[in-house]
C-alpha positions as CSV (number, residue, x, y, z in Angstrom):
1,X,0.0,0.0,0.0
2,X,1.8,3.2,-1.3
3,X,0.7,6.0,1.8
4,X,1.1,9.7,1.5
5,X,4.8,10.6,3.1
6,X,2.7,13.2,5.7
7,X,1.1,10.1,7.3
8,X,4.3,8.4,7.6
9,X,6.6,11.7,8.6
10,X,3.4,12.4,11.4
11,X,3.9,8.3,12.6
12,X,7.7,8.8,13.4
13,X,7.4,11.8,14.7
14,X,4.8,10.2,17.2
15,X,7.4,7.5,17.5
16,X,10.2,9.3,18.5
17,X,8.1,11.3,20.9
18,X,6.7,7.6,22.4
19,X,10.9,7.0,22.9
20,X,11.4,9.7,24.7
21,X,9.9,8.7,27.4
22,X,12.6,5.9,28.1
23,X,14.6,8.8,29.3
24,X,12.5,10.4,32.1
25,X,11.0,9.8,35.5
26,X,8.6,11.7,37.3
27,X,6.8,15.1,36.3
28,X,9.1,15.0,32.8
29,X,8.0,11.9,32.3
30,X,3.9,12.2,32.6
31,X,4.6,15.6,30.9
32,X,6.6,13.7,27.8
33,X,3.8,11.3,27.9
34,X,1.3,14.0,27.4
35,X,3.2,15.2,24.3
36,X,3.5,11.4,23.3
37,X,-0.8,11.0,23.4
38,X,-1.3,14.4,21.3
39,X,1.0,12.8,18.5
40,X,-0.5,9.4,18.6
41,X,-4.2,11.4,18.5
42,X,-3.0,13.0,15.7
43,X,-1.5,10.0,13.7
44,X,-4.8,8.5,14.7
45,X,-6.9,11.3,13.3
46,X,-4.7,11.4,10.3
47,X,-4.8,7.6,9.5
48,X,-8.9,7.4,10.1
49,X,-9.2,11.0,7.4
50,X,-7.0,8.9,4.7
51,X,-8.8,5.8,5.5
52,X,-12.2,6.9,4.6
53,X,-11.4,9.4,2.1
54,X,-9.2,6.2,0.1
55,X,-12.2,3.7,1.1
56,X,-10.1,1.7,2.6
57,X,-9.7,-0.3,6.1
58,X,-8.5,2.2,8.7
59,X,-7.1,-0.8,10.3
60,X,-5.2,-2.3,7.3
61,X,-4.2,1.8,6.9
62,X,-2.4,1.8,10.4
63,X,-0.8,-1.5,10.0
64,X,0.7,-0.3,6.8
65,X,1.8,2.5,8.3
66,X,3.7,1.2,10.8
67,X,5.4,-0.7,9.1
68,X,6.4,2.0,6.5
69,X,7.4,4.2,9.8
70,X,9.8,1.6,10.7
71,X,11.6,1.8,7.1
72,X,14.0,4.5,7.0
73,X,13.8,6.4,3.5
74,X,16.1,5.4,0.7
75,X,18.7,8.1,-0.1
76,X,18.7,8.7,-4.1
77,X,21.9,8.8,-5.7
């Protein structure tokens, strides 16, 4: 499934923000997972708008996704 490069750029950047968390205890931490939940609402938002618009599963959308997020993009040459 070919996805628009916003949906996957908005998935890493939720990604990262999930990873940050890894790093942080107390008040940083439940303010980093505040930050974390926005991103992954927006991801979610983004992914259900394509989904529908596309007629296609949100869920096979998101699975697609994710896996697209965890590719890192091919330099050209």
């Amino acid at each position: 499934m070919e996805l628009p490069e916003e949906l996957i750029e908005l998935q890493r950047a939720a990604d990262i923000e999930g990873r940050k968390i890894e790093h942080l205890d107390g008040g940083e931490r439940e303010q980093q997972r505040s930050v974390w939940f926005d991103a992954a609402a927006r991801v979610q938002e983004a992914v259900t708008e394509y989904a529908a618009a596309e007629g296609l599963s949100r869920f096979e959308v998101e699975k697609a996704l994710r896996q697209a997020a965890r590719h890192l993009p091919q330099l050209e040459e």
